[in-house]
FIKOLKE-242788 format. One record per residue (C-alpha): x, z, y; residue number from 0; residue in three letters. Coordinates in steps of 0.02 Angstrom, whole numbers. Example, Ala and Ser with C-alpha at 12.3 -4.5 7.8 and 13.67 -1.06 7.14 Angstrom:
% FIKOLKE-242788
- 615,390,-225,0,ala
- 684,357,-53,1,ser
This chain:
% FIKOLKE-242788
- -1103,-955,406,0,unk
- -1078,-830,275,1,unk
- -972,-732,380,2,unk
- -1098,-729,526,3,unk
- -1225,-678,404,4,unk
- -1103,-516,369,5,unk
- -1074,-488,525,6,unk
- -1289,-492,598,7,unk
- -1319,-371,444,8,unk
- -1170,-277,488,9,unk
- -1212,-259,672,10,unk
- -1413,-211,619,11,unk
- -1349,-74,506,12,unk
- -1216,8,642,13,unk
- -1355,-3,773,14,unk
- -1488,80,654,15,unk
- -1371,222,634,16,unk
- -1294,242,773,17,unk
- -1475,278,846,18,unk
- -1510,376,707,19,unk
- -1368,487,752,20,unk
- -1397,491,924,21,unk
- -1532,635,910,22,unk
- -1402,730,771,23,unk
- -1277,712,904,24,unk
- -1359,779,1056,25,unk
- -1406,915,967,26,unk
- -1223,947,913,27,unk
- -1167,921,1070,28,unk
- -1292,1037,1148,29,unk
- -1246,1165,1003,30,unk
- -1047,1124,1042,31,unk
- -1091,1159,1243,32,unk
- -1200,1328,1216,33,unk
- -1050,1390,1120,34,unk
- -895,1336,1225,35,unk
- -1027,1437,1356,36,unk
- -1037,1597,1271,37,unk
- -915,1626,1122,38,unk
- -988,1736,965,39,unk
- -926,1909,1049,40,unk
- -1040,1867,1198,41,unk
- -888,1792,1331,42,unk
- -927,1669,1419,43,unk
- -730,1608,1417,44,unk
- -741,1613,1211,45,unk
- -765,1437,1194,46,unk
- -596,1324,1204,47,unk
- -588,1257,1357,48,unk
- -465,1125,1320,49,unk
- -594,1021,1212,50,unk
- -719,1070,1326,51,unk
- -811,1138,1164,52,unk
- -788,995,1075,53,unk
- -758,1037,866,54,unk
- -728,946,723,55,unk
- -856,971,566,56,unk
- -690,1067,476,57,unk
- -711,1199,627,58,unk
- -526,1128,734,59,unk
- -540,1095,921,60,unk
- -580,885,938,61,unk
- -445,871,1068,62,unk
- -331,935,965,63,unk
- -370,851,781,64,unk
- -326,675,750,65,unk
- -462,596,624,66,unk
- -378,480,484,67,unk
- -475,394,362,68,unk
- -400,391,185,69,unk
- -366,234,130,70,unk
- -386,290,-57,71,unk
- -538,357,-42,72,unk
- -612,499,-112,73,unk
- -489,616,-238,74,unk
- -563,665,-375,75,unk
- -464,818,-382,76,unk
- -422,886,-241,77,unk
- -334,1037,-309,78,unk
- -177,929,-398,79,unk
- -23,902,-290,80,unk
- 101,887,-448,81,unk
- 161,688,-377,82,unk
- 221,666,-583,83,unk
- 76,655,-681,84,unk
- -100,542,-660,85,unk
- -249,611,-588,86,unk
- -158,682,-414,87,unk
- -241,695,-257,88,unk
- -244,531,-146,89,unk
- -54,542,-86,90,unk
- -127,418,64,91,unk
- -253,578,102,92,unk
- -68,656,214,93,unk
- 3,710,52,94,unk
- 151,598,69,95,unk
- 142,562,251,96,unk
- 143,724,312,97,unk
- 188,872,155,98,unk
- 316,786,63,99,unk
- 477,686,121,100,unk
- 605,578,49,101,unk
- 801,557,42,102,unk
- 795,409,153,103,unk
- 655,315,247,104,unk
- 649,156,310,105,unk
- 633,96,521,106,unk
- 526,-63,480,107,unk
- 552,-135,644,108,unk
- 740,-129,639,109,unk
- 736,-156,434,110,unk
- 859,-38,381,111,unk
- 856,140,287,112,unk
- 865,304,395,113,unk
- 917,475,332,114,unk
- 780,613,311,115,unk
- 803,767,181,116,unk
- 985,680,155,117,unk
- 1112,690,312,118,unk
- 1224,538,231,119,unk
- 1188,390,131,120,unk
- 1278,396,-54,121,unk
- 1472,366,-35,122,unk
- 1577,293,-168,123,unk
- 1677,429,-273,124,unk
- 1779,307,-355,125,unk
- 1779,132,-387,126,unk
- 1667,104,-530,127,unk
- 1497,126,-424,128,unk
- 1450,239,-551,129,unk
- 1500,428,-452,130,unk
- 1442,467,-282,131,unk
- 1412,594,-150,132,unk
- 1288,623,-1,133,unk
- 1242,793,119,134,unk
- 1087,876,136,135,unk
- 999,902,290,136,unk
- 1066,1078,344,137,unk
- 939,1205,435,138,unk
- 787,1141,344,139,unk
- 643,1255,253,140,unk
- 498,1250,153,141,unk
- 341,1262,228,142,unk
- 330,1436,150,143,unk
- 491,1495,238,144,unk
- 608,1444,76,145,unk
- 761,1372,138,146,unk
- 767,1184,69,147,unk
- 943,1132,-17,148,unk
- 1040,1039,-128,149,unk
- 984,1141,-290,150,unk
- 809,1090,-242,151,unk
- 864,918,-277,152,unk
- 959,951,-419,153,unk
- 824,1043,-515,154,unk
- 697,901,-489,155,unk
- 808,781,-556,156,unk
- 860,892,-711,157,unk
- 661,945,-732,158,unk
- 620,746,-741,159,unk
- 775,701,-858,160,unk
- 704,848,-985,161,unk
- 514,808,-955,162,unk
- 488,646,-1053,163,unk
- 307,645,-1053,164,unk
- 320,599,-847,165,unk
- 282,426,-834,166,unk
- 457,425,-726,167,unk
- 556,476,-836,168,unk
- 584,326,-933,169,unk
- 608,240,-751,170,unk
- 754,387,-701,171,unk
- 852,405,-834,172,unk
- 879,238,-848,173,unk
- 961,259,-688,174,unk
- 1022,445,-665,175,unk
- 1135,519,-809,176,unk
- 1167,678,-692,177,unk
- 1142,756,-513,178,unk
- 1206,904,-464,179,unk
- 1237,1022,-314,180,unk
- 1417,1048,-275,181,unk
- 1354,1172,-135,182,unk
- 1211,1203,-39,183,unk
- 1207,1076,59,184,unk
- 1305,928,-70,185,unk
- 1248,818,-206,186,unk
- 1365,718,-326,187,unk
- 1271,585,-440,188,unk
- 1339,510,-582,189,unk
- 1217,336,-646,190,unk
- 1196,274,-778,191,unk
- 1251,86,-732,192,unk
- 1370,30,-593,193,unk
- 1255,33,-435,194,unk
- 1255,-6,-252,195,unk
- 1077,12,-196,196,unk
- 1049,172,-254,197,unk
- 992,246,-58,198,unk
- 849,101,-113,199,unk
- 817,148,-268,200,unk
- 801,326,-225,201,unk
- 731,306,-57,202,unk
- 588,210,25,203,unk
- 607,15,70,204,unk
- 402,4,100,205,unk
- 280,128,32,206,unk
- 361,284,-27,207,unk
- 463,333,-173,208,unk
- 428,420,-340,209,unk
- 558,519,-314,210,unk
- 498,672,-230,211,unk
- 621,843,-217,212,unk
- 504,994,-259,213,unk
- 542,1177,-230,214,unk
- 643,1240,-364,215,unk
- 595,1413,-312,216,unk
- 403,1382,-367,217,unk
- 413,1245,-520,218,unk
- 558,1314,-612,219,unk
- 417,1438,-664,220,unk
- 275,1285,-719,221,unk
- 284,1156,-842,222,unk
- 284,997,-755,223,unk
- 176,896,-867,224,unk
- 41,1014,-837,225,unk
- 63,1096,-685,226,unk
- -68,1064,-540,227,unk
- 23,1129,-378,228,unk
- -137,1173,-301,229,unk
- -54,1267,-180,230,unk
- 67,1142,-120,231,unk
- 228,1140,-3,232,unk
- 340,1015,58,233,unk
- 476,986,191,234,unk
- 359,882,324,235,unk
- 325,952,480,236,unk
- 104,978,407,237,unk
- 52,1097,287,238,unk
- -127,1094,211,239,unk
- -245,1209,287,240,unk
- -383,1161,205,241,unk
- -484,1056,86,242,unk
- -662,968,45,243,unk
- -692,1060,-144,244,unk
- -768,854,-179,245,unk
- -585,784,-111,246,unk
- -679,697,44,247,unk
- -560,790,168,248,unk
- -401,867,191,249,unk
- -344,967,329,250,unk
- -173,989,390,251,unk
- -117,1112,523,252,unk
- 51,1094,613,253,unk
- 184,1212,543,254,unk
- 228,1355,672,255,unk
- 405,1321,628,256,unk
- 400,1152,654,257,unk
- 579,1131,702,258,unk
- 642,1158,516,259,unk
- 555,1023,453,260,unk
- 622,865,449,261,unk
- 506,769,599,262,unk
- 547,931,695,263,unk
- 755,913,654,264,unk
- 745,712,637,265,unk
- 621,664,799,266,unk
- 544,790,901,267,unk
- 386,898,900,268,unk
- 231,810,832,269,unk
- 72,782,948,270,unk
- -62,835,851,271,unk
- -115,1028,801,272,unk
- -231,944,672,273,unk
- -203,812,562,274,unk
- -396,783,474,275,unk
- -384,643,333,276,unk
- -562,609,302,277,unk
- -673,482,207,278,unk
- -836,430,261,279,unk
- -924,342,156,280,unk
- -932,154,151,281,unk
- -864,51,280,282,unk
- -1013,25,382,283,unk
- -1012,226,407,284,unk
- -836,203,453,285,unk
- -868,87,573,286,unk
- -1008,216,649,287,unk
- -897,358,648,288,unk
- -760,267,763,289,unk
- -878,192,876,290,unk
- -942,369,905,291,unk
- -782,439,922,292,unk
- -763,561,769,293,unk
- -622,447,706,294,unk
- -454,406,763,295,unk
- -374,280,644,296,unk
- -458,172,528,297,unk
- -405,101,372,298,unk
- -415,-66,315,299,unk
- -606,-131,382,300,unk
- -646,-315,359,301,unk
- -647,-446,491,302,unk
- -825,-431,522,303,unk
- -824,-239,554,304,unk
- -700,-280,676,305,unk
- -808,-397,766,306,unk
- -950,-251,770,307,unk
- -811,-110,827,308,unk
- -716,-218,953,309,unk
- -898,-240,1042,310,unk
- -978,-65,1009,311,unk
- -809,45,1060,312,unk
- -721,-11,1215,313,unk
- -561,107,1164,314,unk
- -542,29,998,315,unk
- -352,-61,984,316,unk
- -318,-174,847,317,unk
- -131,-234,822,318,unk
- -152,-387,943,319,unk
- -249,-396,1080,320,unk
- -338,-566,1024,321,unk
- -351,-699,869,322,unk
- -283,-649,725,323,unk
- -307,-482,796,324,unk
- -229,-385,627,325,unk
- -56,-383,591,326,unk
- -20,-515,449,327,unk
- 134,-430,400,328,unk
- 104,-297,291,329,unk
- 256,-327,157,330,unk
- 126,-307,-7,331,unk
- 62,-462,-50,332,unk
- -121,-478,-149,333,unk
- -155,-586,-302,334,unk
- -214,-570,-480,335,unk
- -120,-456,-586,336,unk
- -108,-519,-777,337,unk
- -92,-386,-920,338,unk
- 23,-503,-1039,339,unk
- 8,-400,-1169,340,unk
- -188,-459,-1201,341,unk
- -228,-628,-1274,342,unk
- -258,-759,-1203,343,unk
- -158,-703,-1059,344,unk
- -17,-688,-1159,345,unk
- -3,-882,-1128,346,unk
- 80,-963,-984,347,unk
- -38,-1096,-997,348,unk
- -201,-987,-986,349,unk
- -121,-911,-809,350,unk
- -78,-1083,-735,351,unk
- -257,-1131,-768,352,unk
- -353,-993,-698,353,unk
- -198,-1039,-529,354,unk
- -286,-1212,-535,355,unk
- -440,-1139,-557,356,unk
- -434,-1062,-396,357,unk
- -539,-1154,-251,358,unk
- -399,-1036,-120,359,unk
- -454,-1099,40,360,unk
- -640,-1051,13,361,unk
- -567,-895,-83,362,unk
- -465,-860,94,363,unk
- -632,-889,175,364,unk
- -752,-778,68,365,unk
- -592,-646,81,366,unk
- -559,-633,254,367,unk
- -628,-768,366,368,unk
- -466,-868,324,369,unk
- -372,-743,441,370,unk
- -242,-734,288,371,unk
- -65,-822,251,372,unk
- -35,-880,75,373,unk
- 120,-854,-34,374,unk
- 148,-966,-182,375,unk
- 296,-866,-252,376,unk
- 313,-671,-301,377,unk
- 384,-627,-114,378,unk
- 259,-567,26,379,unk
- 271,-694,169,380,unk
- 309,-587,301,381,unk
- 434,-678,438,382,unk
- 588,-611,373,383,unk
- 545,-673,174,384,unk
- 478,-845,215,385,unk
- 642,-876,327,386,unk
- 751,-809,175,387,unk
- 641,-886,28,388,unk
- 477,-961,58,389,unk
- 533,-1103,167,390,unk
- 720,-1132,83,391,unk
- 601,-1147,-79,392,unk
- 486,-1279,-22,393,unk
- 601,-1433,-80,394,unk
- 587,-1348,-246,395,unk
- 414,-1327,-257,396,unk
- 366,-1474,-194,397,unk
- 467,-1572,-348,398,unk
- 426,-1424,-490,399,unk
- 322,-1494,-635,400,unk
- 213,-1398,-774,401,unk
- 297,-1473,-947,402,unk
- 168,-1639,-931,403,unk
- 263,-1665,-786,404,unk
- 101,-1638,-661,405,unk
- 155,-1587,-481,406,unk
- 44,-1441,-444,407,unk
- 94,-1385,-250,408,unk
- 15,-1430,-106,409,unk
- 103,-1405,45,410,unk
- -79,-1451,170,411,unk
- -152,-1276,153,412,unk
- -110,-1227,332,413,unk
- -192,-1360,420,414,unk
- -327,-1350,300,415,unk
- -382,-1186,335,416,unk
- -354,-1240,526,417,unk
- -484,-1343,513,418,unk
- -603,-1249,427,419,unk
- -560,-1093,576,420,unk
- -602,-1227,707,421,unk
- -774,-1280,617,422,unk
- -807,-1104,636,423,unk
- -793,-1106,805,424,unk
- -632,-994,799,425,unk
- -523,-994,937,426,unk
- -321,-961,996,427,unk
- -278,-1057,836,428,unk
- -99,-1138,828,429,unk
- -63,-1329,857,430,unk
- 101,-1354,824,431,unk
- 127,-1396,635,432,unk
- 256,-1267,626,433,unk
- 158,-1123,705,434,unk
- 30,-1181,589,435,unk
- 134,-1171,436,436,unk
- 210,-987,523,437,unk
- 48,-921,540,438,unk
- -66,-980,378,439,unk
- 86,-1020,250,440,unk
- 208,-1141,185,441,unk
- 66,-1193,42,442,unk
- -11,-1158,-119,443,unk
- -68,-1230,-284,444,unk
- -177,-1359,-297,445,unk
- -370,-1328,-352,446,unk
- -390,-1454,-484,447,unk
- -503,-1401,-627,448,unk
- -456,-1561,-729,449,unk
- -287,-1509,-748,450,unk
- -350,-1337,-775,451,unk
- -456,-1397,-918,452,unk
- -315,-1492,-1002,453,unk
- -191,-1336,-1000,454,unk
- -348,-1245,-1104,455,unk
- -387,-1378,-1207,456,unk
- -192,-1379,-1264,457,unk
- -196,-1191,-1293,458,unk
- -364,-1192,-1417,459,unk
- -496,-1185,-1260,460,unk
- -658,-1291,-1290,461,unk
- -812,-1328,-1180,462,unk
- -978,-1306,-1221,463,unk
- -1068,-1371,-1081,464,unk
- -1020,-1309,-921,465,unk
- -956,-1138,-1016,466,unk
- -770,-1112,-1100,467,unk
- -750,-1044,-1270,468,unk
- -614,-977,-1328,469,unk
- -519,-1013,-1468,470,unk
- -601,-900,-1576,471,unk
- -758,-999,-1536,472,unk
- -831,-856,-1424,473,unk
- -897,-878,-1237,474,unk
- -718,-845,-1141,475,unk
- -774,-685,-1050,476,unk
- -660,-569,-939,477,unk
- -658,-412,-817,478,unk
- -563,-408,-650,479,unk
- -536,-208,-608,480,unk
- -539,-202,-429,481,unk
- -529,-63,-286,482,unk
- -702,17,-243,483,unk
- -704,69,-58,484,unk
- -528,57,8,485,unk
- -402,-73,-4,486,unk
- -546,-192,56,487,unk
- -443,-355,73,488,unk
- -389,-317,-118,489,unk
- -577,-266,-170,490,unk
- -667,-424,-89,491,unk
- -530,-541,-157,492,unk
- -577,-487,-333,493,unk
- -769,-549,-303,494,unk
- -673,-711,-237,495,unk
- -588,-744,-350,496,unk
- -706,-711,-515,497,unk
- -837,-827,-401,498,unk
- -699,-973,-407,499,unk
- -681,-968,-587,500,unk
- -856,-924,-648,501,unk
- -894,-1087,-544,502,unk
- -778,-1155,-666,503,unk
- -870,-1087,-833,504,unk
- -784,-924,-857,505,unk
- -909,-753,-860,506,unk
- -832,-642,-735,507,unk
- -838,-461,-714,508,unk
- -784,-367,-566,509,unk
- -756,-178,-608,510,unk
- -737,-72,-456,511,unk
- -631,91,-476,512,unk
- -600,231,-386,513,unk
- -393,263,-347,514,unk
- -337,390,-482,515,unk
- -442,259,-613,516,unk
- -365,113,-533,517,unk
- -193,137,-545,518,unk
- -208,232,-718,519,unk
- -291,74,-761,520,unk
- -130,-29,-718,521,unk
- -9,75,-786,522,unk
- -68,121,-961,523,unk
- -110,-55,-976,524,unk
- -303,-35,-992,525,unk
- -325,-213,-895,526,unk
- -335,-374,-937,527,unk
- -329,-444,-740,528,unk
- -335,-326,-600,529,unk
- -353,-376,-405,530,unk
- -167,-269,-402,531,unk
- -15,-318,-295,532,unk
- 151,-289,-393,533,unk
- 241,-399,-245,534,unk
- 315,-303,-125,535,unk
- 476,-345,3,536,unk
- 546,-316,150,537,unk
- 720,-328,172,538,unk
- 790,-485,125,539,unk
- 878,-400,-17,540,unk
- 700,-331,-104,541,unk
- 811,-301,-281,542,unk
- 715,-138,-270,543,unk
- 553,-190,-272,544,unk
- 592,-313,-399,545,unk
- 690,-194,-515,546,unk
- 507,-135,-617,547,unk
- 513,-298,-696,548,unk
- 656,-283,-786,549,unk
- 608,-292,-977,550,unk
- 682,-127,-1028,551,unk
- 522,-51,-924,552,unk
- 384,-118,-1051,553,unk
- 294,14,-1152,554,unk
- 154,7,-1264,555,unk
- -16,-22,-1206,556,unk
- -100,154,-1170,557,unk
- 71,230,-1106,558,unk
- 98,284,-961,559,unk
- 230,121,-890,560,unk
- 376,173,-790,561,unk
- 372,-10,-710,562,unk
- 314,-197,-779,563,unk
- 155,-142,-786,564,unk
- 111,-329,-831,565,unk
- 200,-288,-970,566,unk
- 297,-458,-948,567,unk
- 469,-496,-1033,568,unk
- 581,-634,-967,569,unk
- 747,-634,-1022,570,unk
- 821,-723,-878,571,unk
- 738,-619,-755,572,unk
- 799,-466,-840,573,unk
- 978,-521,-837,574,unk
- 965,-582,-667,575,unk
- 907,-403,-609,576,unk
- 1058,-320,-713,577,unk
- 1173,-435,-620,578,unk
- 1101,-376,-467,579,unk
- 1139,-200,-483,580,unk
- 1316,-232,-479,581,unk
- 1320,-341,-313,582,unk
- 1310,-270,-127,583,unk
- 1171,-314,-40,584,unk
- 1275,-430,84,585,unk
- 1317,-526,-61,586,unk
- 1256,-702,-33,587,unk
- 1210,-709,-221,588,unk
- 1100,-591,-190,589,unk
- 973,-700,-117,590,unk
- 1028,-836,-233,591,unk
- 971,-719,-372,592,unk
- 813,-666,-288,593,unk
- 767,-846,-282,594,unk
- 779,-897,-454,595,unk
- 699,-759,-502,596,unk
- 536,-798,-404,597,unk
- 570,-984,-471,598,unk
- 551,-894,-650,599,unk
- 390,-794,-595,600,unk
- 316,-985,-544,601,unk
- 345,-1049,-730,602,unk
- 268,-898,-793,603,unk
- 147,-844,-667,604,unk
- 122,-663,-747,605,unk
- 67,-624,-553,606,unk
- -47,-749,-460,607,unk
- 42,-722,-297,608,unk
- -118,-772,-169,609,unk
- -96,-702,23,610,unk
- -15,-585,120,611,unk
- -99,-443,172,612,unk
- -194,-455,324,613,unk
- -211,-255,413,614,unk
- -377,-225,517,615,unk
- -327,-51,535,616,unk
- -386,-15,724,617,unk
- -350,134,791,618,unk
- -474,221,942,619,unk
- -384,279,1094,620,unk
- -522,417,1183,621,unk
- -433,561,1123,622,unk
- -265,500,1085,623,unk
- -144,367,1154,624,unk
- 33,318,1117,625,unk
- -21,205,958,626,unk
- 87,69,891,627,unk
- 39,-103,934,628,unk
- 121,-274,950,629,unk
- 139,-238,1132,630,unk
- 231,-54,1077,631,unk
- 280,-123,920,632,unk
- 417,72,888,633,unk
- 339,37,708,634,unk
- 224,-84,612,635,unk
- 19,2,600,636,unk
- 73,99,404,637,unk
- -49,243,436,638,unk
- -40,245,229,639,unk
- 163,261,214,640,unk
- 256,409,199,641,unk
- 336,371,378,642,unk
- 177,427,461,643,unk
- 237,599,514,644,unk
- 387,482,572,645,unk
- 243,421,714,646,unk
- 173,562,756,647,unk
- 294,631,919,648,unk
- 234,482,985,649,unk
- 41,545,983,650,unk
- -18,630,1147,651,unk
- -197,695,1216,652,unk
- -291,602,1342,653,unk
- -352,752,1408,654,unk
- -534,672,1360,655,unk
């Protein structure tokens, strides 16, 4: 019901607008027509012809421009480029999709790393793992003409190892004792540890990586703890043309030398002339501006918007064709992000009860319409993970006890939330108990507030009436920081979640925050639970995702952390992570590591690991084609990764 509800108000408010518009965009149109008709020198051939007068609002022909949204949101400043210091522009606004490129990427489909600015992956110098050796992509510039080489890489590593205010610094030394250039085109690395993932470490496995080369011939001149790099270059095959002076668009123009960048070397010549990342405004404008066609790709819209879209815009794609419609296998997972450092979340106990606080199957409802797969341990349950960990675990977490020997997993969540689907009148739902399981989870936690209240009571907790004081005697109040605008599954999970436990007597905030505030939030520790996702994977080895936890990362609350930004230590995690550093990744201890390190995050629950991530991310094919999908599944629908430019030979015109 209360998703119906969402979606009527929804489909009132895109109506309302949409025939709002419709006089704005006659007139536009009529504008666009007159002027394709007769150009500003009086020609009547002045116009472009090939977008039949059609322009973007950022003055670029419409059949040439592909329309992203940003998935950030709004920067705040849109003049600061410099990757190493808080406050940068929205890298998901084509900073690091299109400008800037890493050592190695990663080919999701096939789940292995791929050279980009490096030729080779890191070769052994010698037999202590600690020296190695890899090429540079030869032939490659800057987008100012600069030719791009191996000194580039050296200085940035040398200008992070001296630059200890960079929150990445603590993170990189740690790892890097030295990197230098042999030649122009050769880099020997010495670490600081034995290592054998260090193409990982230092390349991308999902996201990105925070180590990005920059031109030595510009920031040998700046002070990287201060410099802005408001006029920014990079190695992609994009530079920025342009940019909103309020951060609400960015402009990117293919380079003329495309060819030396490393798309142009690496894949081919990209599609679009124009790449325009803009934001909107709140979803339901979003929604309006792809229905009307001044939007190509859309970023993360909620079930309900998809409903309105998917009936308003006859070219709008979504990953599948039919139920679930997004892709469930984003390799993030969402949850509730606990700052250990703050009482009373210091204590194991506290965190297990808000976990059986948690009512998660009307939590997966309220989310995303139960369209959502749950993970009970600190692994996304993409197909790959739950094959490797989630299902191998289930014997265990089935029989694992708290220390009064209660039982707290429950293995029915699948078929619950199957049944709930099917009172909804849903459709296309599995049958088979294993589908079931494959599609909605393995299980979860059980909601039982009784237990919950018994963990509290041991740790100081008292009721008064239906409210919880803490154990100084005052009302147990707390504030959930959350996104505001973009990452909506994140964003409407908070709300879930704090209406789960204030049904249980706890005052709940929800703070919404724009990007730059959000993630400063996290890592100087100004949090005490945050709607975050610290648990990332996907390659069955995911030591580098898991690597930030080690207890060497942990800095003082209001410091910038280089990792752990729960600012959890656990001994036996630690020393499981050092271990594996020193084992190849084919190493079947490997995965015997990885899993009793996600059996410590279950005792200690620093991370309430709660579902996948479900993408609605649809894409509108009038003016482009040659999208992603399950049926042309060359890559998974990461419009936010650094491997966009990666997708972009694939783009072509329809011609409409």
């Amino acid at each position: 019901m209360k998703r119906l509800t969402v979606l009527f108000i929804l489909v009132a408010l895109v109506i309302t607008a949409c025939n709002n518009n419709n006089d704005k965009s006659n007139s536009t149109s009529d504008t666009n027509k007159n002027n394709s008709a007769v150009g500003t020198d009086g020609n009547k051939d002045a116009g472009d012809s090939k977008s039949n007068g059609k322009m973007t609002d950022v003055g670029t022909p419409r059949s040439e421009t592909l329309i992203v949204d940003i998935l950030g949101g709004r920067s705040p400043d849109p003049d600061r480029y410099n990757p190493y210091v808080p406050g940068a522009v929205a890298m998901d606004a084509g900073v690091h999709q299109l400008m800037f490129s890493n050592l190695w990427e990663i080919d999701t489909q096939k789940g292995t790393q791929i050279p980009d600015l490096a030729a080779t992956f890191p070769e052994p110098l010698d037999g202590t793992n600690t020296k190695f050796s890899f090429k540079i992509q030869e032939g490659l510039t800057w987008s100012d003409g600069q030719p791009f080489t191996a000194h580039d890489v050296e200085f940035t590593a040398t200008m992070i190892t001296g630059a200890k205010e960079l929150g990445y610094n603590g993170y990189f030394t740690n790892l890097i004792k030295s990197m230098k250039a042999t030649d122009d085109y050769t880099i020997e690395v010495e670490t600081v540890n034995p290592e054998t993932r260090l193409a990982q470490k230092l390349g991308v496995v999902i996201w990105g990586n925070t180590f990005r080369v920059m031109p030595k011939h510009i920031w040998e001149k700046e002070d990287p703890a201060t410099f802005k790099f408001s006029n920014p270059i990079g190695v992609g095959p994009y530079k920025l043309k342009d940019r909103d002076p309020q951060g609400n668009w960015f402009l990117w123009e293919k380079r003329e030398d495309w060819q030396k960048s490393d798309i142009g070397k690496l894949v081919g010549e990209p599609g679009p002339k124009y790449i325009l990342f803009k934001f909107f405004g709140p979803e339901e404008k979003r929604i309006i501006a792809m229905i009307q066609h001044d939007m190509d790709i859309l970023q993360d819209i909620t079930p309900e918007s998809w409903d309105v879209l998917r009936q308003k815009n006859e070219y709008a794609k979504a990953w599948y064709e039919d139920f679930p419609y997004a892709t469930m296998d984003d390799p993030c997972e969402r949850g509730m992000s606990f700052n250990t450092a703050k009482e009373p979340y210091n204590n194991p106990d506290v965190r297990w009860a808000l976990t059986l606080m948690t009512d998660i199957k009307n939590v997966s409802m309220a989310t995303f319409g139960g369209m959502l797969r749950v993970s009970p341990i600190q692994l996304p349950p993409i197909k790959v993970l739950q094959d490797t960990y989630h299902k191998p675990m289930l014997g265990w977490l089935k029989d694992f006890t708290l220390a009064d020997g209660y039982k707290p997993f429950d293995d029915s969540y699948a078929s619950g939330i199957v049944d709930m689907l099917k009172q909804q009148g849903i459709e296309g739902l599995p049958t088979d108990e294993s589908a079931i399981k494959d599609t909605f989870g393995v299980g979860w936690w059980k909601f039982d507030p009784a237990q919950a209240a018994k963990l509290l009571e041991k740790s100081g907790f008292k009721k008064d009436g239906d409210k919880w004081l803490m154990p100084n005697g005052k009302p147990w109040t707390m504030t959930i920081n959350a996104p505001a605008n973009f990452e909506v599954q994140s964003m409407r999970l908070a709300f879930a979640v704090a209406d789960s436990w204030r049904k249980q007597g706890i005052e709940v905030n929800v703070q919404q925050m724009e990007g730059a505030s959000f993630w400063d939030s996290e890592s100087t520790g100004a949090f005490q639970i945050g709607s975050y996702w610290p648990a990332c994977g996907l390659l069955p080895d995911t030591t580098a995702n898991m690597t930030g936890w080690h207890k060497q990362y942990i800095v003082p609350i209001g410091e910038q952390a280089p990792g752990n930004r729960n600012r959890w230590a656990n001994d036996r995690v630690s020393s499981l992570l050092d271990e594996l550093d020193s084992l190849p990744s084919d190493d079947p201890k490997v995965v015997q590591n990885i899993t009793e390190i996600n059996k410590e995050f279950v005792k200690g629950m620093p991370f309430i690991p709660m579902f996948g991530t479900s993408k609605f991310v649809p894409v509108d094919t009038y003016y482009w084609d040659g999208f992603q999908s399950s049926e042309n599944a060359f890559e998974g629908p990461w419009w936010w990764w650094s491997q966009f430019k990666f997708y972009t030979p694939h783009l072509k015109p329809t011609g409409r």
